[in-house]
N, C-alpha and C positions, 0 to 999 in steps of 0.2 A: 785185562781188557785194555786196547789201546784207546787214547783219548779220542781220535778221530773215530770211533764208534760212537759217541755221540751226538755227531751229525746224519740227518736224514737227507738218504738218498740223493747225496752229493760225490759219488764217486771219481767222478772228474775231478774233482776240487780236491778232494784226498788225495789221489796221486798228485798233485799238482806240488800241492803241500809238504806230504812225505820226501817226493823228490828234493823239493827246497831243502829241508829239513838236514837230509844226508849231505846237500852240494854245502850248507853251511858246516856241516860236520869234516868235510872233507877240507875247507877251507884253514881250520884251526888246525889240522893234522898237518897242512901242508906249512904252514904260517909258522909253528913252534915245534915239530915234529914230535906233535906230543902221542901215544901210544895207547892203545887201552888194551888192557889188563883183567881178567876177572871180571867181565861180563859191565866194567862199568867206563866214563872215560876217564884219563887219568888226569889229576891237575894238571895246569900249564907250567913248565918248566920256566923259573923266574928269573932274569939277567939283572945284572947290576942295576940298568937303566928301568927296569921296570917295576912299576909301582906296584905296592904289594895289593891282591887283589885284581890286577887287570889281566886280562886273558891279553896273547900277542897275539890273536886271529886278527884279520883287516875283512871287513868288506872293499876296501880300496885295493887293496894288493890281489884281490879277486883273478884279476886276468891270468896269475900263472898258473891258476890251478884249471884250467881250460873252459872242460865243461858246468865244473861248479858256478864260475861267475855267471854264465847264461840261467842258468837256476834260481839262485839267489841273488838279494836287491836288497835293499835298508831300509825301501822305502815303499809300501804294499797299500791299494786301493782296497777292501770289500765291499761291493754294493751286492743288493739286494732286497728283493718286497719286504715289508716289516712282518718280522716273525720266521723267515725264511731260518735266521742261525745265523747270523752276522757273527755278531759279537760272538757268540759258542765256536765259530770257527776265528775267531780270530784268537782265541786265548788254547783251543788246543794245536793251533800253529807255537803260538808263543812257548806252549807245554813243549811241544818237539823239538825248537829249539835248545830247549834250558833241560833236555833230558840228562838224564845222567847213564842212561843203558847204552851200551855200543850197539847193540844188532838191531835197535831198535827206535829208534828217533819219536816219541811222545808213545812210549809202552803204557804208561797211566799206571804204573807201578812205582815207578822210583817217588825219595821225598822230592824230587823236583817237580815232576810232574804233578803230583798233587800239589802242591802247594801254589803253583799256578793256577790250576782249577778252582782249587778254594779260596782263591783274591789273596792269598799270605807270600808271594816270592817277593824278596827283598830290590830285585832288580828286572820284575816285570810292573808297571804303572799305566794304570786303566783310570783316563779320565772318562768321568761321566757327568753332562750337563746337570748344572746344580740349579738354573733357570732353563730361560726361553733360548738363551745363548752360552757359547762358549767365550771366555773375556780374553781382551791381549794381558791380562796382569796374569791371568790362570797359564795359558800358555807359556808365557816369558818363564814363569817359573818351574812351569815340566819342563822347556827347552835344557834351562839352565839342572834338574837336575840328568835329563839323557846323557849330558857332556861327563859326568863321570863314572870312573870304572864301574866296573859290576863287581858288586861285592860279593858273590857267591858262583852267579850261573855263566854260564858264555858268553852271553850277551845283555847289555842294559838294554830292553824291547819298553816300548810305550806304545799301547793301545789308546786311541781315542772313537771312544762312542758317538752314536751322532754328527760326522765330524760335519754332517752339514750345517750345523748350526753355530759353527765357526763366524764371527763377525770378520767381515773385513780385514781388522788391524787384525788379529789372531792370528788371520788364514796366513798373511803377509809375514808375520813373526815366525811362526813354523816354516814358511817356505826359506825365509833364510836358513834354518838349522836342518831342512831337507835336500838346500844345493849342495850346503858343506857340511854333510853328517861325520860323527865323529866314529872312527872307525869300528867301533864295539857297538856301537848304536842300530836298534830296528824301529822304524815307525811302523805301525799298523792303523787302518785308518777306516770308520765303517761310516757307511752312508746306507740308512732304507731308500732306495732309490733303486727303480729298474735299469737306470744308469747312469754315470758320473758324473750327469752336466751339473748335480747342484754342488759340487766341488771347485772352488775357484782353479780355470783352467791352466795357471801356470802352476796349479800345486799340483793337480793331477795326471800332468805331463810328469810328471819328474817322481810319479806313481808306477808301478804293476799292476792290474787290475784282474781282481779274483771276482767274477759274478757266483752268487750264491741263488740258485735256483729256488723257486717254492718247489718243494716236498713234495709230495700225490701225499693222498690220505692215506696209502696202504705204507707207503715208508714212514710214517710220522707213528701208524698205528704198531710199525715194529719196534721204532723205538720205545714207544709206551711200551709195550709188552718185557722189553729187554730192561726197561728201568722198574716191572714188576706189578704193571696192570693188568688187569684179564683180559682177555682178546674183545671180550662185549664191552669193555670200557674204552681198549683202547680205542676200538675203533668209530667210537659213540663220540669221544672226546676230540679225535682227529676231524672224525665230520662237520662238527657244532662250532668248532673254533676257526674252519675256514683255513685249514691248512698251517695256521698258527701255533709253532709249538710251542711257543711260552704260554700263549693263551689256554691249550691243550690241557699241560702239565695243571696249571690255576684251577682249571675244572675238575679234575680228576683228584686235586688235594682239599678245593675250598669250595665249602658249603655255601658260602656267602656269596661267592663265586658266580656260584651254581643258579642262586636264588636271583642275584641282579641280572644275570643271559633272561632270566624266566618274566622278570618284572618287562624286560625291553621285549618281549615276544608278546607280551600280552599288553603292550604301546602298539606294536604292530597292528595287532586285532581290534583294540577300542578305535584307530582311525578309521575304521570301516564306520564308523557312524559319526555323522556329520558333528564338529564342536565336542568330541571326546578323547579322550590322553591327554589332556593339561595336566592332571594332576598326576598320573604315570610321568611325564616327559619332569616335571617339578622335581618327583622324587627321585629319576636316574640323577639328577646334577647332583642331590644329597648324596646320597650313595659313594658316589664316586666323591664328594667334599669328605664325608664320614671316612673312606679307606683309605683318601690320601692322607690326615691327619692322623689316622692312627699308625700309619706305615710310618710315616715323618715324624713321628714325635718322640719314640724311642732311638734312631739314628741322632736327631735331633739332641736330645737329653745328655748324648755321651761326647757330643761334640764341643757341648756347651761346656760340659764337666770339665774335659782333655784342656779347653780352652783356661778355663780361669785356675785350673791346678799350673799351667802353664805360665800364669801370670802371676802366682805367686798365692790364689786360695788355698788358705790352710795354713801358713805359713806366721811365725811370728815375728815381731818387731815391727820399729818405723817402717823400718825398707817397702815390708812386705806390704801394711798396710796402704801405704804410698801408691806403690805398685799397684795394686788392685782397684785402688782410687781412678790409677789414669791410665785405665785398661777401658773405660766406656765407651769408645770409637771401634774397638775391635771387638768388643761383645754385640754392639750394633750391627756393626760390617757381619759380621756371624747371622745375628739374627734377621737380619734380611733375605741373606743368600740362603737361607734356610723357609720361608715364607715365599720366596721365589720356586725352591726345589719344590715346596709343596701346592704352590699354584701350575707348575709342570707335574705334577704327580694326576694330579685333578682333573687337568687338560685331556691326559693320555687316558686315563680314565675311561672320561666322558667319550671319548674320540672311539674305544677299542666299543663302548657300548654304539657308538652311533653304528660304527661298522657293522653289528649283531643286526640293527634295523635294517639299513641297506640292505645287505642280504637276505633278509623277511621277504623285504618286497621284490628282491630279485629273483627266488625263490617262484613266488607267485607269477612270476614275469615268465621264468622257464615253463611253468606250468602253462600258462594263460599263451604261447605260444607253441606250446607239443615240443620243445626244444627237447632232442635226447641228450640230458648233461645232469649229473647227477643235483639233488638239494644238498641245501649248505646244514638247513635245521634239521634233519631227520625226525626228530620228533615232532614237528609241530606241520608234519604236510597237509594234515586236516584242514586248520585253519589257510597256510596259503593255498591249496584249493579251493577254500572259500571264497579266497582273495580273488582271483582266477577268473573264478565265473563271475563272478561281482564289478570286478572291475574291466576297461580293455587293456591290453598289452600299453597302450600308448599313457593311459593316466597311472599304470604302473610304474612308468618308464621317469614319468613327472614326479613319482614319488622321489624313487631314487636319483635323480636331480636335485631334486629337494634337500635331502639329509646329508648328500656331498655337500651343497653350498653352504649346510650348517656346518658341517666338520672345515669349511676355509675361515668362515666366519671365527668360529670359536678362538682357530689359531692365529687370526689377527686382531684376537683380544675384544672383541665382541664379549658383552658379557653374559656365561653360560643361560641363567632364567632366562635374559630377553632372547637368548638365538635359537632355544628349543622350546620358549611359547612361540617365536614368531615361525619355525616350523610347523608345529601345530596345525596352526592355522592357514599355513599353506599345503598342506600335506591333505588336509579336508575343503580346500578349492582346486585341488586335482583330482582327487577324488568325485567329486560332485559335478564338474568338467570333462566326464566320459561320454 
């Protein structure tokens, strides 16, 4: 099964991809005249001058191979709504690259390709914001490892997630190592965003830009089915999650899951009655504080460990004990950036739940206006029919205003209790305002 099968109903982007995929294959053939052999490609044929380990393909020498350079680029935008498959298509582009099959550019067979897919290639690197922000220190130091060879695959590729959450100096550090990328080097670059602008503009000029579509529910529901859910799940799962397929997948594996979509459905329905869901709205923030910690705390523990084996725990004599003495700055520096991931673990959370509300009440909204567009809740049309007749279209409308302004709130650090009591509370003077 090739890797690009696990994107939904992106078929333009797949060819888009694939194409890429071969023009950069085409370019290493042309670059070192290297040949493939037995269904696989063959190493790079190595000159005096070259270091052992680097492949002589160029993204820069691109132009003689004609049509490949039009194809291929070092340097790739994806945006797209969150849950679309950003990030999924940006790691089975990087699979295609670093294949190892000739007639096949990301077969999702070879050890290359899997080991991309499973976060293990030596010389693919996926940053993922560990706070609110991506930092120039974090940056500077993926810059500095892109610039060297690839120790295995074709090319040294760097994926960065969120890239919008790039600070300033970051964005400005990468854009240097994107004017003058070093020739074995691929940036990949994902933004949730329907489109580039939260990308600072001179980095995204010097971008290709791949839009990643939201899914339909029947594409989302083939991929469930093809990764081994029954058609009544998949398609139960594709509906509830709003087109989401991470979100999708969480529902269909986790109970827990399952149970907080059900606590926020039934927030929905206690605001039909004036001054009630405070203590519902209380316990999503827990919820979502209880999974980010326990998500975090086991990454957390191994990081910690890696860390102070690194610094010398375990280890005996002066030297060591020394060492582990004036390691306190960096066990700090760790445990912060870790307390940071998990107050972003928290956020997103609370954020994926507000979303489940929004849509409750948008729901009722399609309803309470005879709009022919399908529900997002399937299961719970009872209740937003109730919504419907109960309320007008207009103080639905005010709901979901409402729970957007909580979801801007939260993400400029508002703090969660006070911005979904003070929801609440405005969610039942819209309400009562019909």
């Amino acid at each position: 099964m090739s890797v690009f099968d696990r994107l939904a109903g992106q078929e333009d982007v797949v060819t888009q991809l694939r194409a890429a995929a071969r023009a950069a294959r085409a370019m290493i053939v042309a670059a070192d005249g290297t040949s493939t052999t037995g269904g696989t490609v063959a190493p790079a044929q190595q000159s005096e001058s070259t270091s052992v380990g680097a492949p002589t393909s160029t993204l820069t020498s691109a132009g003689k191979t004609g049509k490949a350079s039009a194809e291929m680029t070092h340097a790739w935008l994806f945006t797209g709504p969150p849950g679309s498959g950003r990030s999924v298509a940006a790691r089975c582009f990087a699979a295609a690259l670093q294949c190892d099959n000739a007639d096949e550019p990301g077969c999702g067979t070879c050890d290359s390709c899997r080991a991309v897919m499973e976060d293990r290639h030596p010389d693919v690197t996926v940053v993922r914001p560990e706070g609110l922000t991506i930092s120039v220190k974090e940056i500077r130091g993926i810059v500095t490892r892109a610039s060297t060879f690839p120790a295995t695959g074709h090319w040294q590729i760097v994926i960065i997630e969120d890239a919008d959450r790039l600070t300033e100096q970051a964005g400005n550090a990468l854009l240097k190592a994107v004017e003058e990328p070093p020739s074995h080097t691929v940036f990949i670059l994902c933004a949730p965003s329907d489109d580039p602008q939260d990308i600072m503009l001179t980095l995204r000029s010097r971008t290709r830009h791949v839009y990643i579509r939201m899914p339909s529910t029947d594409a989302i529901a083939e991929l469930l089915e093809r990764e081994g859910a029954s058609p009544e799940q998949a398609r139960w799962a594709a509906a509830v999650s709003g087109a989401h397929i991470g979100r999708a997948r969480a529902l269909l594996s986790s109970e827990e899951a399952r149970n907080r979509r059900h606590r926020i459905l039934e927030l929905g329905q206690a605001t039909m009655r004036p001054g009630h869901g405070y203590d519902l709205a209380v316990r999503m923030v827990q919820d979502a504080r209880a999974a980010a910690v326990a998500a975090n705390k086991d990454i957390s523990e191994q990081e910690t460990e890696e860390l102070r084996t690194a610094l010398g725990a375990g280890g005996t004599g002066k030297s060591a004990a020394g060492a582990l003495r004036g390691s306190a700055g960096a066990l700090k520096d760790l445990a912060d950036a870790q307390k940071r991931r998990e107050t972003r673990m928290m956020r997103d959370s609370i954020d994926l739940s507000l979303t489940d509300l929004a849509t409750f009440y948008r729901d009722a909204l399609m309803q309470a206006t005879g709009a022919s567009v399908e529900v997002v809740h399937v299961d719970a049309q009872r209740a937003t029919a109730a919504m419907a007749r109960a309320f007008s279209p207009e103080a639905l409308l005010r709901c979901i205003d409402v729970v957007m302004a909580t979801r801007a709130e939260i993400s400029q650090n508002v703090k969660p209790e006070v911005a979904v009591g003070g929801m609440v509370a405005r969610i039942s003077l819209a309400l009562v305002a019909r």
